[in-house]
C-alpha positions, 0 to 999 in steps of 0.5 A: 409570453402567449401573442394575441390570437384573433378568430375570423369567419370561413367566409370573411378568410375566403372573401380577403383572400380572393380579393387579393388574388384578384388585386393581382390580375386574377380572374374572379372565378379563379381567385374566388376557386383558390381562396375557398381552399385556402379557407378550407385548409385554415378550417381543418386545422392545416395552418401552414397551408392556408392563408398563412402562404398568401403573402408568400404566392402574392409576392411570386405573382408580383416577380412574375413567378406565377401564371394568373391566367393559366391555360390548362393543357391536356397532354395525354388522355386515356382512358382512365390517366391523363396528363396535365399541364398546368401552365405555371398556374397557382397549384391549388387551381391546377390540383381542382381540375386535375381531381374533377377529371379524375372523378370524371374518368373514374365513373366511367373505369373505376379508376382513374389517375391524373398527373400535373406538371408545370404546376406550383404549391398547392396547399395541403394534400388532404384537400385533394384526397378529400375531394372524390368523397364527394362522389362516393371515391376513396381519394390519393394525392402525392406531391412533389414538395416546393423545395428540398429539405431532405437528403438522401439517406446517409448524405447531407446534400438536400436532393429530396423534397418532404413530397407528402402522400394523403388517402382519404377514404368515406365512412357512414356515420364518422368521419371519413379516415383521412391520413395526410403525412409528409415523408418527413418527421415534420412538414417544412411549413411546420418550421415555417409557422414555429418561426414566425410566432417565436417558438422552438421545434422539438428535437427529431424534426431537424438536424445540422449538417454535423448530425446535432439537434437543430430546434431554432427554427430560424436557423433552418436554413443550417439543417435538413428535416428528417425522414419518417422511419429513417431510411423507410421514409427516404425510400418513400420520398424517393418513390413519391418524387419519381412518381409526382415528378419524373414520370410526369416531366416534372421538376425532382431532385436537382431540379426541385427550385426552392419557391422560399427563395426563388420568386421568380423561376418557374416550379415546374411542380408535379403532383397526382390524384387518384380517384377510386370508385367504391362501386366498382368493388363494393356497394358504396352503403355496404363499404361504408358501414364497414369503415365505421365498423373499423372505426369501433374496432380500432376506437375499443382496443384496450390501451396502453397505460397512459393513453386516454383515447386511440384516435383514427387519422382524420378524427382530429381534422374532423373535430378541428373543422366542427370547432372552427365552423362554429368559433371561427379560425385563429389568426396569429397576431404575427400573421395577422400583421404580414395580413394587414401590411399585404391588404394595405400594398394591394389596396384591399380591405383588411382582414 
């Protein structure tokens, strides 16, 4: 049986979710900051990012697991890199700083690359990919993920995270191509949000510790996410983990906490955001009028039987985003329930 799904404004999303940041000794800049992302990812369609993970980061500040009040460090600065320490803070905040610097040096250079550490989950890697199109910037981000679902190809211990990579790049006249993926068939979170509205998960995003199909997403626990490509995208989280997490002094493999389980040990989570300025390679109208010529290429391929329309990535998120602005953002009634119990331990208005 379909459950009740409710639809609620940016606005209102934004404003219940910094209220109850600040309800937990967050600064109302801060909180007002972090619940516009949320928000934000909740309108582009990224579900298991969004508001879905308040109660989830509420409930790790109460354990003391998280930094309301960080310090943010700088612990290298050059020229075109810096280094961050994001003093254990909420990772949506950390992750804000660290693209603004980046765009910041990137003016300057052309280029520019900022890693964190001491950070915690930050929501989906599209958010900050996206955030140098601002500035005429085609945008990175890779993460270490916040707990580990994946195990080295051909092993069973979970050593790697589904550490996600996005590019998000500007056009003219479409939206911009915007590829957010994790290195895993499915994103953890996608399991997380199967569970909780009572559904199964296709065969291929998971499997038991014997190699058979696991589609219970509430036996996850049992099993690993797969890889992307096999062995392709196990090379792939091994090289985002090393380089969202070691090369910043941050937490990767044994390391990794799991934050679904453990409220209370600091992440120590790794992350980076590149910032490229188009201008130091292109005039920035130029390049964009290019990218929508991509855009008509790629969108006039003849199709293959069965395909109505060859779709760009970001073309969804795009769509989702306009639809949403206008009828308002879907709130499951499960969710809605966990919303309205956590409103009510925080003596805050409901949702």
């Amino acid at each position: 049986m379909t459950q009740p799904t409710e639809t609620v404004s940016l606005q209102h999303l934004s404003q219940f979710i910094a209220q109850a940041f600040v309800a937990c000794g967050m600064p109302a800049g801060d909180a007002g900051k972090a619940a516009d992302l949320m928000a934000k990812a909740d309108l582009m369609g990224k579900d298991a990012h969004g508001v879905f993970r308040l109660p989830q980061y509420i409930q790790r500040i109460k354990a003391g697991g998280m930094n309301v009040t960080p310090s943010f460090r700088l612990i290298e600065d050059r020229t075109s890199t810096a280094l961050i320490d994001g003093d254990n803070g909420l990772g949506h905040l950390v992750m804000s700083h660290a693209a603004d610097l980046a765009m910041e040096k990137a003016e300057k250079t052309g280029i520019a690359w900022v890693g964190a550490r001491h950070s915690n989950h930050a929501g989906p890697a599209a958010l900050y990919a996206m955030k140098p199109l601002e500035r005429d910037m085609i945008g990175i981000y890779v993460a270490v993920g916040s707990a580990n679902h994946l195990p080295p190809w051909g092993g069973t211990e979970m050593l790697l995270s589904t550490n996600p990579i996005a590019f998000a790049i500007p056009s003219g006249t479409n939206p911009p191509i915007v590829l957010d993926m994790a290195t895993t068939v499915a994103a953890y979170g996608k399991v997380k949000t199967a569970a909780q509205r009572g559904e199964t998960m296709p065969e291929g995003w998971m499997i038991d510790k014997l190699g058979n199909p696991l589609t219970d997403p509430t036996r996850a626990s049992e099993g690993f996410l797969l890889p992307i490509g096999g062995p392709k995208g196990y090379g792939l989280a091994l090289i985002f983990g090393i380089l969202a997490g070691t090369l910043n002094g941050a937490a990767f493999g044994r390391d990794v906490i799991d934050f679904n389980a453990d409220d209370t040990t600091t992440t120590n989570t790794g992350h980076f955001v590149i910032a490229l300025d188009i201008k130091a390679f292109a005039d920035p109208t130029l390049f964009k009028a290019g990218i929508d010529k991509v855009w008509d290429e790629m969108k006039s391929s003849p199709r293959l039987p069965g395909v109505d329309e060859i779709r760009l990535p970001g073309e969804g998120l795009a769509k989702t985003t306009r639809a949403r602005r206008q009828s308002g953002i879907p709130i499951p009634a499960p969710l809605r329930g966990k919303l309205d119990t956590l409103a009510r331990d925080l003596n805050i208005a409901t949702l």
